[in-house]
Structure formats: C-alpha cells, structure tokens
N, C-alpha and C positions, 0 to 999 in steps of 0.2 A: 504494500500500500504506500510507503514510502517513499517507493525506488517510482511508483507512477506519479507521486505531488512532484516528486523531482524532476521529472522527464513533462508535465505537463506545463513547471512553471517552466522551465527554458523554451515555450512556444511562443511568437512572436507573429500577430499579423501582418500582414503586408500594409506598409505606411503609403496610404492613397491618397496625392494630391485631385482631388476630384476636378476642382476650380485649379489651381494651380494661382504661381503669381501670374497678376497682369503684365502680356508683355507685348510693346508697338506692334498695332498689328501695320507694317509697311509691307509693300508690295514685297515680295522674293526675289532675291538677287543672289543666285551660285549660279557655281560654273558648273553645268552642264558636258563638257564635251574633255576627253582624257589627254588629246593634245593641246598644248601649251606654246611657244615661241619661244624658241631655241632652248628647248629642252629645262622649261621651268615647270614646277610644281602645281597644284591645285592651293588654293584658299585655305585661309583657316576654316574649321567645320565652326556651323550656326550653333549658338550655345545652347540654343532651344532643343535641337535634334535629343541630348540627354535626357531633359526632362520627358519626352513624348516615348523612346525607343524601350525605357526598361519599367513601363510602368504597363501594368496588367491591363486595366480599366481603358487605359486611350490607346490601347492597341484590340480591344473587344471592340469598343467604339469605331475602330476603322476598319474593323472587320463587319459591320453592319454596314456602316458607307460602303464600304467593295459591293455589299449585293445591293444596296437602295439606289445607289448612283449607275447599278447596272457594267460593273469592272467586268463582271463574269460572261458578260454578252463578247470579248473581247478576249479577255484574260483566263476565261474556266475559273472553275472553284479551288483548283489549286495550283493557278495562277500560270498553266500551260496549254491556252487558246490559240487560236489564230492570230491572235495580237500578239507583240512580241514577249516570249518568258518571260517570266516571274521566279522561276524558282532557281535561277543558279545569280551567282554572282558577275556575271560577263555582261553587263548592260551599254547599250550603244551613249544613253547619255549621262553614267554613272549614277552607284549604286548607295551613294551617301543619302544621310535623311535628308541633308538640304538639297541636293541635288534631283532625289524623288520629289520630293516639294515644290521644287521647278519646274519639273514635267507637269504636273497635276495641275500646276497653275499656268501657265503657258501654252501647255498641250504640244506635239511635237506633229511633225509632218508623217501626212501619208494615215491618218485615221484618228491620230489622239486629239481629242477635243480639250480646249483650255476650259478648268472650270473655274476661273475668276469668272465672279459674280454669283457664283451655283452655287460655292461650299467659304465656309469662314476660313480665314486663316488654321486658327485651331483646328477645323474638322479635315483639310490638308495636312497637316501635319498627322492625325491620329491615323490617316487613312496612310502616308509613309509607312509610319510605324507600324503598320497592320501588312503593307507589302513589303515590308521588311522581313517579317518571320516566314512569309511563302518563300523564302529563299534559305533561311534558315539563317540568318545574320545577325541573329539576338540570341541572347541565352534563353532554353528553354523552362526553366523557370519562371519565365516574365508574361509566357504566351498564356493565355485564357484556360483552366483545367478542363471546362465541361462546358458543353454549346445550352445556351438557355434554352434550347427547345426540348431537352435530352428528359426524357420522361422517367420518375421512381421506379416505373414496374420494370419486371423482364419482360422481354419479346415475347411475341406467342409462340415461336419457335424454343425456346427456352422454358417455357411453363407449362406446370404438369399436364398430365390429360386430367380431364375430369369426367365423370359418366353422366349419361343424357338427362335431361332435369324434364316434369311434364310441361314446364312450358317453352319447351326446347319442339319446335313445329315440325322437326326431322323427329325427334321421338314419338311423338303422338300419330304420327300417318304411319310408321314403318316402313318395311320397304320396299321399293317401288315396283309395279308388277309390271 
C-alpha cells in the first residue's frame, strides 16, 4: 500500500497552456525554400514553433483542422495523398514549424490554397504542429493518446456471444423455411 502512495505521488499531469501567452499575431515571415546564396544557412527558428510543437492539446487541435479544413481531400489521413507527403521529412519547402506555417498561410503553387483569412494565426500554427507528428518529428509522448471518438465498449467483434432474447425478431420466427 505504500510502495503505491509512493509511485502515485510521483505522477504528474501534463502542464497545459490552453490560452497560452499573447503573442503578435503579424503576418509569417520564414524561409520556405533549403537553398540559400552562396551557400548560407536558414533563419533562426520562430520562438513560437516551441510552444505549439510539444504541447498535447494544440496538436489535437490541429489535428481537427486537418479534417475540418479538408487537408485529407489532399493529404489522406495519414498525410500520404495525392498532394505532396506528409509523412517523411524531405519537404520541397521545409519541414520546420515556421516554415509549415508559411505554406498554410501563403499556400504554394500547383494546388495548395493560402489560408490567410480562413484560419487564425494560432489555428496555423496548431495545425503545423499537428503535421508535424504525420511525419513523426515530435516526441511521441506529446501526440494525442486516444481519438475523442474512441468508444468505452469492445467491438462487436470482440464481445461475447450472447443467446437469442424473445425480443430478439430472429428468435421468435425461427428459421427460415
């Protein structure tokens, strides 16, 4: 009884910025593309990208945007459509969260639509962080455990049989001649 007070006080929930701090929402400004002139570097990464990438809730959040906004008509559910993948690391206009953040808001040639004006700052950013983990670039500890749709019971496939009840209308005709 002991050894469980001990192992349950060292549980900790997950510290959820719901609201988070306020922060400008100014239009998105990264680099998008992995060549440079004469062989320079990319940017510093947006300080924001942190907050959005390892937080459970705003990566749920933008996994609701991927199907409300319709990503899956494009992208599939697990982010390998006709549009271009989602799930490796090799992206044509890189794979940083400020960089996803710029595609979303800009949109790129050849099918991706800009959603400035459709989605908030903040809801770009949750939706990164949500196409983020179809690739597998976050620790899995951060992704969503269980889909809200996910039901308490077992399958029917999984639950016992049970014998015919009378108001079961296959029991009461018998069968069929």
């Amino acid at each position: 009884m002991a050894v469980a007070l001990v192992l349950l006080s060292a549980c900790d929930r997950e510290a959820r910025e719901v609201r988070g701090k306020p922060l400008p929402e100014t239009a998105v400004a990264a680099q998008t593309s992995q060549l440079f002139p004469a062989g320079g570097t990319a940017g510093p990464i947006d300080p924001r990208a942190k907050m959005y990438e390892g937080n459970a809730y705003h990566i749920a959040e933008g996994g609701r945007l991927y199907r409300q906004m319709n990503c899956v008509g494009c992208h599939a559910n697990g982010g390998g459509g006709m549009g271009p993948a989602l799930m490796d690391d090799q992206w044509r206009y890189g794979g940083r969260m400020d960089q996803i953040v710029a595609s979303i808001d800009q949109g790129r040639p050849n099918g991706m639509p800009s959603w400035r004006g459709k989605l908030t700052p903040t809801q770009m950013w949750q939706l990164a962080a949500y196409v983020r983990t179809l690739s597998a670039n976050v620790a899995k500890d951060v992704a969503p455990s269980r889909s809200d749709t996910m039901s308490a019971t077992y399958p029917p496939t999984l639950a016992k049989p049970k014998p015919p009840t009378d108001s079961d209308p296959a029991a009461v005709k018998g069968p069929a001649r």
